[in-house]
VOGU-3710 file (C-alpha; in Angstrom, 3 decimals, decimal comma):
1> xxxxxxxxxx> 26,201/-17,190/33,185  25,074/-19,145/36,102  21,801/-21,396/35,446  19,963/-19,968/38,297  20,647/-16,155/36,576  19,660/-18,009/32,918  16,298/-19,540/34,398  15,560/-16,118/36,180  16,225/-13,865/33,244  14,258/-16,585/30,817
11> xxxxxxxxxx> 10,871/-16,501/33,444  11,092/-12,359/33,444  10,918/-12,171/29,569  8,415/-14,793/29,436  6,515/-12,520/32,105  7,365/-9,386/30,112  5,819/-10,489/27,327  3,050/-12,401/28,584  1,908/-9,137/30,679  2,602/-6,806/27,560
21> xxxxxxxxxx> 0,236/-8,705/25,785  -2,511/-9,153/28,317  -2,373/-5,461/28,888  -3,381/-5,202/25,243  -5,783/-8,060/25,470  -8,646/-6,052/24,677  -7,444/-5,146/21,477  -5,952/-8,513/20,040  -10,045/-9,112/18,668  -10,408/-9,918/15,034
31> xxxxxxxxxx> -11,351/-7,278/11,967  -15,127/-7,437/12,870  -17,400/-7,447/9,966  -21,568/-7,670/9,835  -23,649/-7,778/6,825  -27,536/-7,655/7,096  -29,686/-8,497/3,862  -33,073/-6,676/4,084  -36,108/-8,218/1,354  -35,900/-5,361/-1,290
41> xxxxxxxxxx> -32,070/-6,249/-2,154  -30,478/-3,279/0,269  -27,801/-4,756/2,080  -26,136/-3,110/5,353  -22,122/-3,461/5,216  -20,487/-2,777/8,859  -17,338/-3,279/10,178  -15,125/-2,497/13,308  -11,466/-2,846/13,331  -9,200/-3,617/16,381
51> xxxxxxxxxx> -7,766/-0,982/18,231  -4,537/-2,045/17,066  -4,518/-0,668/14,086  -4,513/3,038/13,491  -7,087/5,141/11,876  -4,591/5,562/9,014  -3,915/1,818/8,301  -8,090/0,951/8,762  -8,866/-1,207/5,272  -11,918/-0,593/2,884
61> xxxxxxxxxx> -14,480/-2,548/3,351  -16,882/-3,154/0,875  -18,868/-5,949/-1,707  -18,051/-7,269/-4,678  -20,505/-7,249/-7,522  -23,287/-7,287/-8,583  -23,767/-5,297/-5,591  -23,604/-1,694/-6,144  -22,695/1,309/-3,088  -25,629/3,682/-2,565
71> xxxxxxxxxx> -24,430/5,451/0,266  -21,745/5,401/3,252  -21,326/6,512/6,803  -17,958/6,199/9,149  -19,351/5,981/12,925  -17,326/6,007/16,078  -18,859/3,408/19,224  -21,376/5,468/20,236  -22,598/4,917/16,684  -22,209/9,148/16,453
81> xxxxxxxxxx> -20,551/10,490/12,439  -16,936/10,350/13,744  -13,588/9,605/11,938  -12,933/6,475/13,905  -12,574/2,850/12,890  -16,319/1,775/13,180  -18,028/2,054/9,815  -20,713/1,298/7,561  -22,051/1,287/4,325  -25,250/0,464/2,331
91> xxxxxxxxxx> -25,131/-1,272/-1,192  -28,441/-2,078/-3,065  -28,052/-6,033/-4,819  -29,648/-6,624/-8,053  -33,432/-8,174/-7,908  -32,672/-12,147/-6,984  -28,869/-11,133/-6,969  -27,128/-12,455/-3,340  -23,366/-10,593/-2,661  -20,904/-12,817/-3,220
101> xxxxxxxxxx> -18,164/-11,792/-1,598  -16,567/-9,093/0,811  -13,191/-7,633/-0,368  -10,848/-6,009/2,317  -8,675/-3,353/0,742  -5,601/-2,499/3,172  -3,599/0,829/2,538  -0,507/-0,679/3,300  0,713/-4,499/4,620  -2,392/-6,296/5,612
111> xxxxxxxxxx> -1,984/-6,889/9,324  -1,883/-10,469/11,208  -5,777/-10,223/11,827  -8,145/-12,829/11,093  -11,723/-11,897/10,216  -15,403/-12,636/11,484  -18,212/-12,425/9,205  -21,400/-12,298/10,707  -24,404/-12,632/8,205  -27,944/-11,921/8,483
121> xxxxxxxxxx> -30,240/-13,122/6,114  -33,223/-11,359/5,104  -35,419/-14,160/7,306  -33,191/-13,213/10,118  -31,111/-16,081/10,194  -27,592/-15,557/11,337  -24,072/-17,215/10,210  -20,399/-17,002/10,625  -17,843/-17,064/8,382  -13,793/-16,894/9,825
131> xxxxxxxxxx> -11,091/-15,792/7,537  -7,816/-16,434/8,117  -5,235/-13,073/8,068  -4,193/-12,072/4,897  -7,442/-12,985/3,352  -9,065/-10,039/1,124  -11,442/-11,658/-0,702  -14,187/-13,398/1,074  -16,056/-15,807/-0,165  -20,098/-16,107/0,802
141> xxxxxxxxxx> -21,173/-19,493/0,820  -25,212/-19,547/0,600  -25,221/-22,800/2,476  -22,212/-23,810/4,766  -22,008/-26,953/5,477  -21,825/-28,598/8,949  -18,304/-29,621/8,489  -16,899/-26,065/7,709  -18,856/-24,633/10,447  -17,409/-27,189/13,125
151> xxxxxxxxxx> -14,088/-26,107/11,882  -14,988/-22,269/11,825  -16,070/-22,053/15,218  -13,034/-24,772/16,236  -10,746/-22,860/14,826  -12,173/-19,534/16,755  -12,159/-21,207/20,104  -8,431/-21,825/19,914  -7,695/-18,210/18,769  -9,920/-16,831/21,101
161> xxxxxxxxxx> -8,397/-18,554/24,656  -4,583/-17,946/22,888  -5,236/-14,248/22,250  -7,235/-14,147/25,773  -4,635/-13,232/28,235  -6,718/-13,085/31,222  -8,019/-16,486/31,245  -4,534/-17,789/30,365  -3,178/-15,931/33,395  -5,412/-17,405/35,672
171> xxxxxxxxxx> -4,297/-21,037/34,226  -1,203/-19,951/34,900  -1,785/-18,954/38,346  -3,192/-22,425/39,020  -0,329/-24,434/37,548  1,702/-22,232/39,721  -0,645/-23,442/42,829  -0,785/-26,552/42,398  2,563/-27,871/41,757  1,970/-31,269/41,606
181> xxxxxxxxxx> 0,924/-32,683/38,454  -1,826/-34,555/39,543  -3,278/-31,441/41,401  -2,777/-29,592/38,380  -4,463/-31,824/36,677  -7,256/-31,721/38,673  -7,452/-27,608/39,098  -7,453/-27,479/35,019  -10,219/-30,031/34,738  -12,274/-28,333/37,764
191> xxxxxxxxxx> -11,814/-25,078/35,386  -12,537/-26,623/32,359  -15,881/-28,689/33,346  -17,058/-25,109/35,179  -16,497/-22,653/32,531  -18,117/-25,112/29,797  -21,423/-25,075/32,204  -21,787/-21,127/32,301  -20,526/-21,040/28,354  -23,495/-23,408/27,876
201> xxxxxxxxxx> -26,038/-21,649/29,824  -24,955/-18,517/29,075  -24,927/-18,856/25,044  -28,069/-20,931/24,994  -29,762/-17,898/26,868  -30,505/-20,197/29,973  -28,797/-17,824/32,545  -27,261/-14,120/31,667  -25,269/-11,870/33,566  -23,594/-8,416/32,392
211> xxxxxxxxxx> -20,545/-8,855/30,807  -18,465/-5,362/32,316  -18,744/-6,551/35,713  -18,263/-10,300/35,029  -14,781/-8,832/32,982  -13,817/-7,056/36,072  -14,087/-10,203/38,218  -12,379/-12,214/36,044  -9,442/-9,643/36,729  -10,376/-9,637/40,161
221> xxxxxxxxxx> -9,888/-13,460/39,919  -6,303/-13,082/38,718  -5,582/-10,661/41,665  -6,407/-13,322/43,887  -4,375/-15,923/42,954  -1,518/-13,645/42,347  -1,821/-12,397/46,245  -2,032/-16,575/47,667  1,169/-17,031/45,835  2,488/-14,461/47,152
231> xxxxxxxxxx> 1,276/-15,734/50,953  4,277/-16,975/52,882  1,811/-19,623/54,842  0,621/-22,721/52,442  -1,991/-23,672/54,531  -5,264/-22,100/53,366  -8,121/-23,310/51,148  -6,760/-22,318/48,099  -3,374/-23,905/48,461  -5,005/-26,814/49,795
241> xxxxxxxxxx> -7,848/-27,084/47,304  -6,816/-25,603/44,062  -9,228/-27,013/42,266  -12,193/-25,368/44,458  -11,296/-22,022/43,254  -10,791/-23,208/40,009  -14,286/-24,498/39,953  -15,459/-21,419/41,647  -14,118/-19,184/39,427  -13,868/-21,166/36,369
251> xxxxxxxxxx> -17,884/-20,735/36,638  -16,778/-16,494/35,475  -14,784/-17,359/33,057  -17,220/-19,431/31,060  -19,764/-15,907/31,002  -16,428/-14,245/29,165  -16,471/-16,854/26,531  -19,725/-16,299/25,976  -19,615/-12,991/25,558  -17,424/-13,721/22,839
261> xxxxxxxxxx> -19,834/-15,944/20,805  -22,421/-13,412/21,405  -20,566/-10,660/19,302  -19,786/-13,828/16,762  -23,199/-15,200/16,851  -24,265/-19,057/16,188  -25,493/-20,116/13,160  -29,169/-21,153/12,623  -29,734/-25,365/12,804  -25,724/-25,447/13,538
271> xxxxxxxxxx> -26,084/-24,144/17,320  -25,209/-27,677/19,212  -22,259/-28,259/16,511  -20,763/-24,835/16,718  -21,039/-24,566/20,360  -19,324/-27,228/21,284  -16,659/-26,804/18,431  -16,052/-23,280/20,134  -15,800/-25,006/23,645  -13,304/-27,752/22,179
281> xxxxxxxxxx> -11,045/-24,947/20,414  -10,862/-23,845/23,674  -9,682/-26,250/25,636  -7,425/-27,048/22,830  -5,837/-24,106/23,063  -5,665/-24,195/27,235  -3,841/-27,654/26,940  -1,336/-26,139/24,367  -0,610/-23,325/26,921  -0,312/-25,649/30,044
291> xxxxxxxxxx> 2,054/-28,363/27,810  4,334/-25,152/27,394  4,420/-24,013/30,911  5,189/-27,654/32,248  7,527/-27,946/29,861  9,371/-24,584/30,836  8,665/-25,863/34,093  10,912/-28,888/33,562  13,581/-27,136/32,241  13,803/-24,557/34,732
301> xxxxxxxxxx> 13,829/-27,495/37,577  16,772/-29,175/35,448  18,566/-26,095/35,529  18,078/-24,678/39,144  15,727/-27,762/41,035  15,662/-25,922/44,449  14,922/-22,457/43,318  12,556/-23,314/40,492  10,253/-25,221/43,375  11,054/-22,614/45,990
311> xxxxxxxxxx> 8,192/-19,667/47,181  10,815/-17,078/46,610  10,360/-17,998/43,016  7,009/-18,621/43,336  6,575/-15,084/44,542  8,443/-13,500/42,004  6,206/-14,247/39,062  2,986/-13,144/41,598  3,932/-10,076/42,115  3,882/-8,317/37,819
321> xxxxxxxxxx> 1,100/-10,499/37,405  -0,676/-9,255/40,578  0,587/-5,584/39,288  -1,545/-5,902/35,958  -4,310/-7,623/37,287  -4,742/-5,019/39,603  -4,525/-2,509/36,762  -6,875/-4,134/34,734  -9,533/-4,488/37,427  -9,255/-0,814/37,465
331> xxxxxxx> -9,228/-0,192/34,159  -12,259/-2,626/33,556  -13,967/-1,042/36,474  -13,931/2,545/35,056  -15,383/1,506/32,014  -18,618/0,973/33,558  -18,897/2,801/36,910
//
């Protein structure tokens, strides 16, 4: 096999599976699980799993002692009696009794999920707990201390830019752009210093926009990067200036991460420490993913230097991510209109 047919079948599975994935991104969230004390000991279990996992694999959710069921309801979304994979349950706690810990009872093989805790005490102060997969007995520490919630929330903001496909397409659109390493340098910091600002405002409250149509422009965003690299002329603004879109845009992304912490929540006195431990997991994880592509980058320029660097190639990977980004702005765009 020639190297030009090796590094051209290697970049479609690579494509294959990146855009299989980010078709599913949606559903590659963590087992969800809220528990809200109230003063007279009642305690509110509820839980939402992935869409991943079917209705017949969903896991039992519940507290260990001293904590005892008194009743239990299986909701769908629109919080209507359903048989769907929203639930919840009520369990009443001994007189100065706190739940101890959540068990997760799969059917079958536990699934590679992680889990979210979000607790509520009964003063209305919120915390997070993250589980790694596999975990089925969680453990409710009354008083977390800074140090595990730095590493909580550090650990979240990696998963959560790794498992987000959109914003890693759009990196990957600007790599793509740039070409240069210095420019890409520059286009990832321009992204990185942008979306930190919104993820800042937006989970401190400062500035809030609605999160369906800021999705849908974040796909939108993808579109148009995927339709410059498939341009034939190299002259305008965006090939010129990558790093102006990626400021422009990386503004966008930073509302999506928010939206994340929102459903996680931060935890009371911890906000500055876990905020910022989010934002660094993330751009932990966004250097991980541009490392690999410059290193696939240097292999496939080893292999084939003129057609790796050529438009023609260049093209070729805009046009299936230009395909699903298109489809998702639809898709997104339907769920709200």
């Amino acid at each position: 096999m020639s190297p030009l047919l090796l590094v051209r079948r290697s970049w479609a599975l690579v494509l294959a599976v990146v855009c299989h994935a980010a078709a599913h991104a949606h559903d590659s969230r963590p087992l969800f699980i809220q528990m809200a004390q109230d003063l007279d000991g009642s305690v509110l279990l509820a839980w939402k799993v992935p869409d991943t996992v079917a209705q017949r694999d969903a896991p039992l959710i519940a507290l260990a002692k001293p904590c005892v069921a008194a009743r239990a309801e299986a909701q769908d979304d629109k919080g209507q009696p359903a048989g769907s994979l929203q639930g919840l349950r009520w369990y009443q706690c001994p007189k100065e009794a706190e739940p101890d810990a959540i068990r997760i009872t799969w059917p079958g093989a536990a699934p590679s999920l992680s889990t979210l805790v979000r607790l509520q005490d009964p003063a209305g102060k919120v915390r997070t707990i993250h589980a790694s997969p596999g975990e089925r007995l969680i453990a409710l520490p009354t008083t977390p201390s800074t140090g595990m919630v730095i590493k909580q929330y550090l650990v979240l903001g990696v998963e959560h830019i790794l498992a987000g496909f959109d914003h890693l397409l759009f990196v990957g659109c600007l790599v793509l752009l740039a070409g240069t390493f210095r420019r890409i340098a520059a286009a990832v910091t321009g992204f990185t210093i942008a979306h930190s600002l919104t993820l800042l405002g937006a989970a401190l409250e400062w500035v809030q926009l609605p999160i369906p149509p800021v999705e849908t422009v974040i796909a939108l965003s993808i579109v148009f990067l995927a339709a410059e690299l498939a341009r034939e002329r190299r002259d305008t603004l965006t090939w010129r200036y990558p790093m102006v879109v990626a400021v422009a845009f990386g503004l966008l992304h930073g509302f999506g991460f928010a939206a994340v912490l929102g459903d996680i929540g931060l935890p009371e006195g911890e906000i500055l420490a876990s905020l910022l431990s989010f934002n660094l997991g993330v751009e932990i994880g966004q250097l991980v993913f541009v490392g690999v592509l410059l290193g696939l980058r240097e292999v496939g320029r080893r292999m084939a230097p003129p057609t790796f660097a050529s438009a023609s190639f260049q093209r070729f990977a805009a046009y299936p991510i230009g395909v699903l980004a298109t489809f998702w702005t639809l898709q997104r765009l339907s769920g709200f209109v």
